[in-house]
ZALUMTOR-125229 format. One record per residue (C-alpha): residue number from 1; residue in three letters; chain; x, y, z. Coordinates in steps of 0.5 Angstrom, whole numbers, plus 500, padded with zeros to 3 digits. Example, Ala and Ser with C-alpha at 12.3 -4.5 7.8 and 13.67 -1.06 7.14 Angstrom:
// residues 2
<1 "ALA" "A" <525 491 516>>
<2 "SER" "A" <527 498 514>>
// end
This chain:
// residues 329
<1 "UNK" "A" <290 665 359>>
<2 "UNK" "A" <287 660 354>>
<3 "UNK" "A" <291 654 353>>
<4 "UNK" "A" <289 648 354>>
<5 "UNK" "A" <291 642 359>>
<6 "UNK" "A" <292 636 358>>
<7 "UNK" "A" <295 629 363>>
<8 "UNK" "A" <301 626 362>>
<9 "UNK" "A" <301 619 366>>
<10 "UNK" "A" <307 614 368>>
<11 "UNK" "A" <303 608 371>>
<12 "UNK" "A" <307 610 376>>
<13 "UNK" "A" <309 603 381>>
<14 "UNK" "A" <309 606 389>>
<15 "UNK" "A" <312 603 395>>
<16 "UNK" "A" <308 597 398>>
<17 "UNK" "A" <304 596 391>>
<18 "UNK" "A" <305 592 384>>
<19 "UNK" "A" <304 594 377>>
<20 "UNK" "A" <297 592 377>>
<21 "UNK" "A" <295 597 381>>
<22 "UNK" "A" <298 602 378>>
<23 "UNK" "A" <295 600 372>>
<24 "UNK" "A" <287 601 375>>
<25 "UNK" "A" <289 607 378>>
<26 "UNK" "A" <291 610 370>>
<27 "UNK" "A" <284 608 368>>
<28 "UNK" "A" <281 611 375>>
<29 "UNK" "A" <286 618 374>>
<30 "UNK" "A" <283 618 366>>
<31 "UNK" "A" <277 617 368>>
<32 "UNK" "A" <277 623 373>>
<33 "UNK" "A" <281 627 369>>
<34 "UNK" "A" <276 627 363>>
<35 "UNK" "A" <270 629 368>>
<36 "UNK" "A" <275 635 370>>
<37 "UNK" "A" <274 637 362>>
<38 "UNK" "A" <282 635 361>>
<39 "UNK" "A" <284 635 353>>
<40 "UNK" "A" <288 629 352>>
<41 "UNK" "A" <292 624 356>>
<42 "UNK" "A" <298 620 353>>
<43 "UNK" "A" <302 615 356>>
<44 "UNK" "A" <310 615 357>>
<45 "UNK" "A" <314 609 354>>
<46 "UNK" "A" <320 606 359>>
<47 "UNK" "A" <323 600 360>>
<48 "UNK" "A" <327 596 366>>
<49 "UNK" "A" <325 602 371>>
<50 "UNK" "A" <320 598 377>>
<51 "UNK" "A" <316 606 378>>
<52 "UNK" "A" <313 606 372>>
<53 "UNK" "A" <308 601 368>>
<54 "UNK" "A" <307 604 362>>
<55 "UNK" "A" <312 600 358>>
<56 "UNK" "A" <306 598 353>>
<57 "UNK" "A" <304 603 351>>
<58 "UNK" "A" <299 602 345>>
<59 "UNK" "A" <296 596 349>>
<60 "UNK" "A" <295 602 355>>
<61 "UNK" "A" <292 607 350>>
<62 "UNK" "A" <287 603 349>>
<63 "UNK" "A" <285 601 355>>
<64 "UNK" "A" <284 608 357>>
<65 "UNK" "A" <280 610 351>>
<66 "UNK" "A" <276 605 352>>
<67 "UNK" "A" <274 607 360>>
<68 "UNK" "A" <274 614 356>>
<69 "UNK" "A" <269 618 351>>
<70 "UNK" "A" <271 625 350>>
<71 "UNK" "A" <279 625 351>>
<72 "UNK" "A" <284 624 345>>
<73 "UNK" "A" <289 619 348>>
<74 "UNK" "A" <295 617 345>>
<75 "UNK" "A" <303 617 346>>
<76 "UNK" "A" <307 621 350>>
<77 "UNK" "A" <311 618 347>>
<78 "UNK" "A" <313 612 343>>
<79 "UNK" "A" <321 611 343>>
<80 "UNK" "A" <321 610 335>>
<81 "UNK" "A" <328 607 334>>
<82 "UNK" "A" <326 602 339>>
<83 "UNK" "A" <320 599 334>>
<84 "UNK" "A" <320 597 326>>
<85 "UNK" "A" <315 603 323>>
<86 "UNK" "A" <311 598 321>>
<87 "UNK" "A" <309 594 327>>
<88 "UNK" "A" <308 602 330>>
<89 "UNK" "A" <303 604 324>>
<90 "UNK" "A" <299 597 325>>
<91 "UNK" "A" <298 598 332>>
<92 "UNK" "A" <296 606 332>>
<93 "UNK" "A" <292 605 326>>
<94 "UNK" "A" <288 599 329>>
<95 "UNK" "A" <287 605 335>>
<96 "UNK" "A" <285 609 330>>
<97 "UNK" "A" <280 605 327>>
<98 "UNK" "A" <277 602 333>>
<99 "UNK" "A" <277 610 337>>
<100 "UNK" "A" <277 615 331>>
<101 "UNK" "A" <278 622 332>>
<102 "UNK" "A" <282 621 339>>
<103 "UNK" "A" <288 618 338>>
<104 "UNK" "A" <294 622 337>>
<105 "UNK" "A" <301 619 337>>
<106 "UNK" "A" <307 622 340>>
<107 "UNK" "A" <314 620 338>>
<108 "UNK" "A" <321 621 340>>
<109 "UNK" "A" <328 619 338>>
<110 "UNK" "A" <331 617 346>>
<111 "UNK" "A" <331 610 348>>
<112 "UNK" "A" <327 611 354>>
<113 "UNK" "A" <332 607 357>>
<114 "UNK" "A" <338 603 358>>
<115 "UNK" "A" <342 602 352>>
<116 "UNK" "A" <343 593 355>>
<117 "UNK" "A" <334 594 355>>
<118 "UNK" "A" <336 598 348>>
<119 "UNK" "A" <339 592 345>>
<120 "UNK" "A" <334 587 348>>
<121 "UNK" "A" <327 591 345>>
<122 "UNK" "A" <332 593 338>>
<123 "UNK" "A" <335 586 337>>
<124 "UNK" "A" <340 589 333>>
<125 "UNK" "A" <346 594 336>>
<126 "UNK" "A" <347 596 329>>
<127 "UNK" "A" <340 599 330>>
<128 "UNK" "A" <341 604 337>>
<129 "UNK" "A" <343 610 332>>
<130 "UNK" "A" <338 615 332>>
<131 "UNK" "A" <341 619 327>>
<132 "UNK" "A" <336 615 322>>
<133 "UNK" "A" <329 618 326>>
<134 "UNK" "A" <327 623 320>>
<135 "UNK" "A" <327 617 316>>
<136 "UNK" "A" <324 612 320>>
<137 "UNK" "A" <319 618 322>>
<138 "UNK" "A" <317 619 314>>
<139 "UNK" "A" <318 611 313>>
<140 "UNK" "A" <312 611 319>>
<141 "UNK" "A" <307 616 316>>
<142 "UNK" "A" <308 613 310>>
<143 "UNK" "A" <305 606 312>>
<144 "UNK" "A" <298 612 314>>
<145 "UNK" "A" <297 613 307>>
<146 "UNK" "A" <290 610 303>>
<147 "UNK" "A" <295 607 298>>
<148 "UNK" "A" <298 603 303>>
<149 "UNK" "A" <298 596 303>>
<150 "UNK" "A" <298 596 311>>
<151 "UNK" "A" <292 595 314>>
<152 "UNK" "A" <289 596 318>>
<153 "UNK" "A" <294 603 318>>
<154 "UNK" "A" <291 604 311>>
<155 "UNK" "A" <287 611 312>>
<156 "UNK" "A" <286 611 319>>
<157 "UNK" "A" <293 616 321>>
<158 "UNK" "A" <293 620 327>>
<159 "UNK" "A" <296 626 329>>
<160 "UNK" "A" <302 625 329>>
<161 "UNK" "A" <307 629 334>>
<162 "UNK" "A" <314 629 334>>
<163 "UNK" "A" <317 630 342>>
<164 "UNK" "A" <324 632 345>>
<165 "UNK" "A" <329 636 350>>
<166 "UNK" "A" <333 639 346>>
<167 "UNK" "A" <333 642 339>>
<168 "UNK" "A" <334 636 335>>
<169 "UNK" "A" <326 635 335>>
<170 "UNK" "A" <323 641 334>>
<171 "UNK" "A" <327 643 328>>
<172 "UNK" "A" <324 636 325>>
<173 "UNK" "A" <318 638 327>>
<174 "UNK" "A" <318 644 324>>
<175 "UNK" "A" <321 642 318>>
<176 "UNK" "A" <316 637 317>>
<177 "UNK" "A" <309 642 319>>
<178 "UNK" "A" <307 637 325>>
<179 "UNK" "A" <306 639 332>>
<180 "UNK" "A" <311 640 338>>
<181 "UNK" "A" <312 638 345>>
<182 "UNK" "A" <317 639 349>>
<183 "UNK" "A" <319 636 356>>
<184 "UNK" "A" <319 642 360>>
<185 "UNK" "A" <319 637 366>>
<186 "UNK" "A" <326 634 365>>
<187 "UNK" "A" <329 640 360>>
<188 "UNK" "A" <327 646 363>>
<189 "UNK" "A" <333 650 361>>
<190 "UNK" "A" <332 648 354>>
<191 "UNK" "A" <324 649 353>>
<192 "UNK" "A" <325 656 350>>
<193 "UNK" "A" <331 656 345>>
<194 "UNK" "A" <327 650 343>>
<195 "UNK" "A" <321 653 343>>
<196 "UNK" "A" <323 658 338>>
<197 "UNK" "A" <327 654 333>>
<198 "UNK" "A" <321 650 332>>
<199 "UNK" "A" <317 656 331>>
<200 "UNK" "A" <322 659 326>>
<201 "UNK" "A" <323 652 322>>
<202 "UNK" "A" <316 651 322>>
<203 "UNK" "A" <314 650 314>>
<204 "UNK" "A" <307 648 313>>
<205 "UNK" "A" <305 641 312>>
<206 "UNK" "A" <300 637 316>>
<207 "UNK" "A" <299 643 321>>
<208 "UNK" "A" <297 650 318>>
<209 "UNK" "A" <301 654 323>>
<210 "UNK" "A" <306 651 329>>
<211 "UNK" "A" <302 648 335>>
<212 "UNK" "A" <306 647 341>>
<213 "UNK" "A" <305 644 347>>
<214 "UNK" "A" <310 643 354>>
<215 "UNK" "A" <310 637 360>>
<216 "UNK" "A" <309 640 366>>
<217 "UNK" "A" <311 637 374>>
<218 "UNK" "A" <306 639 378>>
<219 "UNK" "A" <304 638 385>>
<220 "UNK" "A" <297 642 388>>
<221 "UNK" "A" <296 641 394>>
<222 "UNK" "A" <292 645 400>>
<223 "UNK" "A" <298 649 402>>
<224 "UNK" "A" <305 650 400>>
<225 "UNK" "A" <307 646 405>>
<226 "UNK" "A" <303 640 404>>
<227 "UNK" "A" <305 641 396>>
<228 "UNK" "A" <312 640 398>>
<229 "UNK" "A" <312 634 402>>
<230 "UNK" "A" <308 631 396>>
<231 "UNK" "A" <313 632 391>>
<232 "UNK" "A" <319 630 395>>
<233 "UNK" "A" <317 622 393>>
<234 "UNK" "A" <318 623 386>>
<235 "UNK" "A" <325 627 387>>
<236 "UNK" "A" <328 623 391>>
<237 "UNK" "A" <326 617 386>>
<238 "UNK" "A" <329 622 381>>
<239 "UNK" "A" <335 622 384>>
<240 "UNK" "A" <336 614 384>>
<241 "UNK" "A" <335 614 377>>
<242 "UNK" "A" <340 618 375>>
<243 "UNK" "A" <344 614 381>>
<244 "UNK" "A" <343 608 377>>
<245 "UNK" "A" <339 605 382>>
<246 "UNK" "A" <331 606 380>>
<247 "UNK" "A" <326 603 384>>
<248 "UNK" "A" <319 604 386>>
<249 "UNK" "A" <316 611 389>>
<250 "UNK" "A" <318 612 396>>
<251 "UNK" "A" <314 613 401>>
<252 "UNK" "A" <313 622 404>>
<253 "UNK" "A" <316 618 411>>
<254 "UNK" "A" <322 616 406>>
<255 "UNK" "A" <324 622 403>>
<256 "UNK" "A" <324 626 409>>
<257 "UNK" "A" <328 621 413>>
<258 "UNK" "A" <333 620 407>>
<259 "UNK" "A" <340 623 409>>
<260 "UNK" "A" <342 627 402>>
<261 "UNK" "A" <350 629 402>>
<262 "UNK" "A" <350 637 400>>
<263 "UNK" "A" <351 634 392>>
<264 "UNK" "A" <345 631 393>>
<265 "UNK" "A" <341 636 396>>
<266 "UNK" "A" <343 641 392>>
<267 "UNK" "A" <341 637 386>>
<268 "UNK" "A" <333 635 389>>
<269 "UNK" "A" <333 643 390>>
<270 "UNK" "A" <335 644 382>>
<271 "UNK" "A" <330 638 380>>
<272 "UNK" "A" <324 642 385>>
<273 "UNK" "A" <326 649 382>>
<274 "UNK" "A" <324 647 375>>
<275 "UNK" "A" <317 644 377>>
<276 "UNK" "A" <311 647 379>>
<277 "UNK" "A" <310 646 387>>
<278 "UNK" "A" <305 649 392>>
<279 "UNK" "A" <297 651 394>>
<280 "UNK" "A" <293 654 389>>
<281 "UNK" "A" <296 661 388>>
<282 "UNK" "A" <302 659 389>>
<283 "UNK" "A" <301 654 382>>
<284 "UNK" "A" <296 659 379>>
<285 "UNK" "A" <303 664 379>>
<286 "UNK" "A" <307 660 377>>
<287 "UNK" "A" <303 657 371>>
<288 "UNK" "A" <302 663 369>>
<289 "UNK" "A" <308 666 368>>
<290 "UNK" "A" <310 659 365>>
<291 "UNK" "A" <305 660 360>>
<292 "UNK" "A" <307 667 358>>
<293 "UNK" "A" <314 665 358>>
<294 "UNK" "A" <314 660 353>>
<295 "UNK" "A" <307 662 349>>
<296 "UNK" "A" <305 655 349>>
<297 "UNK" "A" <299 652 346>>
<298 "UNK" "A" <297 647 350>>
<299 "UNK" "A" <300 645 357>>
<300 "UNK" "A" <301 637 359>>
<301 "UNK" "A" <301 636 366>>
<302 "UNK" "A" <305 630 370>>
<303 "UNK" "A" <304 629 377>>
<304 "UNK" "A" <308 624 381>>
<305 "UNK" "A" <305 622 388>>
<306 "UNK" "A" <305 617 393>>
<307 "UNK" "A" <298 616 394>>
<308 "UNK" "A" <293 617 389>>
<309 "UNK" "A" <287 621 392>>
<310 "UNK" "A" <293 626 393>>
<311 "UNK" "A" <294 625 385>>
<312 "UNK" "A" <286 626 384>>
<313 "UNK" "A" <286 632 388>>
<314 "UNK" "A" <292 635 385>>
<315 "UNK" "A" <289 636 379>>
<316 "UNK" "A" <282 638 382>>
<317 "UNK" "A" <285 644 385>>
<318 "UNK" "A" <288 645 377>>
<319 "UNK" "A" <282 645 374>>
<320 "UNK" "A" <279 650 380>>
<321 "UNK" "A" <285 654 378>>
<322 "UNK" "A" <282 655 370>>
<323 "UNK" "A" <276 653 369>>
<324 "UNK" "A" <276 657 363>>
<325 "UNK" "A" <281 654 359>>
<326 "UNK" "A" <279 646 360>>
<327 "UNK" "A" <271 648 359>>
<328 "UNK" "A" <274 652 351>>
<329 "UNK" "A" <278 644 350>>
// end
């Protein structure tokens, strides 16, 4: 198999530790996964969520490109309705300019939060509409041109992919000839409709031919058994969020004590079903056939883990896995 692998990081904000840790942990996790031989590592914008430490995105991509030498780095992404176009094409032009040749910007047209937070970062609630994303889209690589009279965006583009769960996204992406990534790790059911209309819309623009990639949830770990205590944190966080009860990642001690009603469980089982969990083979085979399924490009992995040596190593053992694939990046 010959896809490239790459790291989604969350700034994840664990029980009994603070943002500030978070943050020195995504520069150790870049930092490691870029001696592994990883493609590129991008940041996810979320806001009001006390787990997660990457709100500002385009301030931490440029600090993991500068503890980094070789690795593209870049958004996972920035929510572009939240932003005026502008303001994003002087901050990933300044990025570009500093580390040319690394940065990717990722775009998607989804909050990334709470509609109150929403108003709060638009300033206008006649801007919560995403209907305009293509405009802003066109609007933003505009401001890229050499003509432009932004600088320091002018001249200094970088790749620019559109993100999405749905198909609303892939058919833009393909419209416009950009590359694709799809969130595989929270829209499982729909990677593949997804997936085929992006390469059936696809028209030649920036990119040649379509280049997809999918975010993947894995948790590697010694044994199959150990990978699932493992996971069981970011699940039960999950299922706080879509409570409306967002906090920090739970403890292993915790997931195991909480008492789920039968709704609940069933739906921590679901959520568990579409990640890839377990020691390496049972990582190896599920990859595999994830890959084979999808025929994606490019394979962006996210992992959420209470302890950060378990995160370390769940990448190490992914790296053992395809030592090929990440020695071709």
């Amino acid at each position: 198999m010959t896809v490239r692998f790459s790291v989604l990081d969350l700034a994840p904000v664990v029980t009994g530790s603070t943002s500030g840790q978070a943050l020195r942990n995504t520069l150790d996790l870049a930092r490691h996964t870029e001696r592994l031989g990883f493609h590129r590592y991008w940041l996810a914008e979320h806001h009001a969520m006390p787990g997660i430490a990457s709100s500002a995105t385009a301030v931490l991509i440029g600090q993991v490109a500068a503890a980094t030498s070789r690795m593209r780095v870049g958004s996972g992404g920035v929510m572009l309705p939240n932003h005026a176009p502008m303001v994003v094409a002087e901050q990933f032009g300044t990025l570009e300019a500093l580390h040319p040749g690394r940065i990717d910007l990722g775009l998607g047209r989804a909050p990334g939060t709470d509609q109150a937070t929403a108003r709060a970062l638009r300033r206008s609630p006649d801007a919560l509409s995403v209907d305009d994303f293509p405009e802003q889209v066109v609007e933003l690589r505009g401001y890229f041109a050499a003509d432009s009279k932004v600088t320091p965006a002018a001249g200094n583009e970088p790749p620019v992919w559109l993100l999405g769960s749905s198909g609303y996204s892939a058919r833009l992406a393909g419209l416009l000839g950009l590359p694709f990534a799809f969130a595989h790790h929270f829209s499982a059911e729909n990677t593949v409709p997804a997936l085929e209309l992006y390469r059936q819309s696809f028209r030649p623009g920036a990119l040649d031919e379509p280049y997809s990639m999918i975010g993947v949830s894995v948790t590697a770990a010694g044994d199959d058994e150990r990978a699932r205590e493992l996971a069981a944190p970011q699940a039960l966080s999950f299922l706080r969020l879509r409570q409306g009860r967002p906090g920090l990642l739970p403890t292993p001690e915790e997931a195991a004590a909480y008492p789920y009603t039968p709704l609940e469980r069933q739906m921590i089982d679901a959520r568990l079903a579409d990640q890839v969990v377990g020691g390496p083979d049972a990582v190896r085979k599920q990859l595999d056939e994830l890959v084979g399924r999808t025929g994606v490009d490019e394979v962006m992995v996210t992992t959420q883990v209470f302890d950060h040596a378990d995160r370390l190593r769940s990448y190490d053992i992914l790296a053992g896995l395809y030592p090929e694939s990440l020695t071709a990046a």
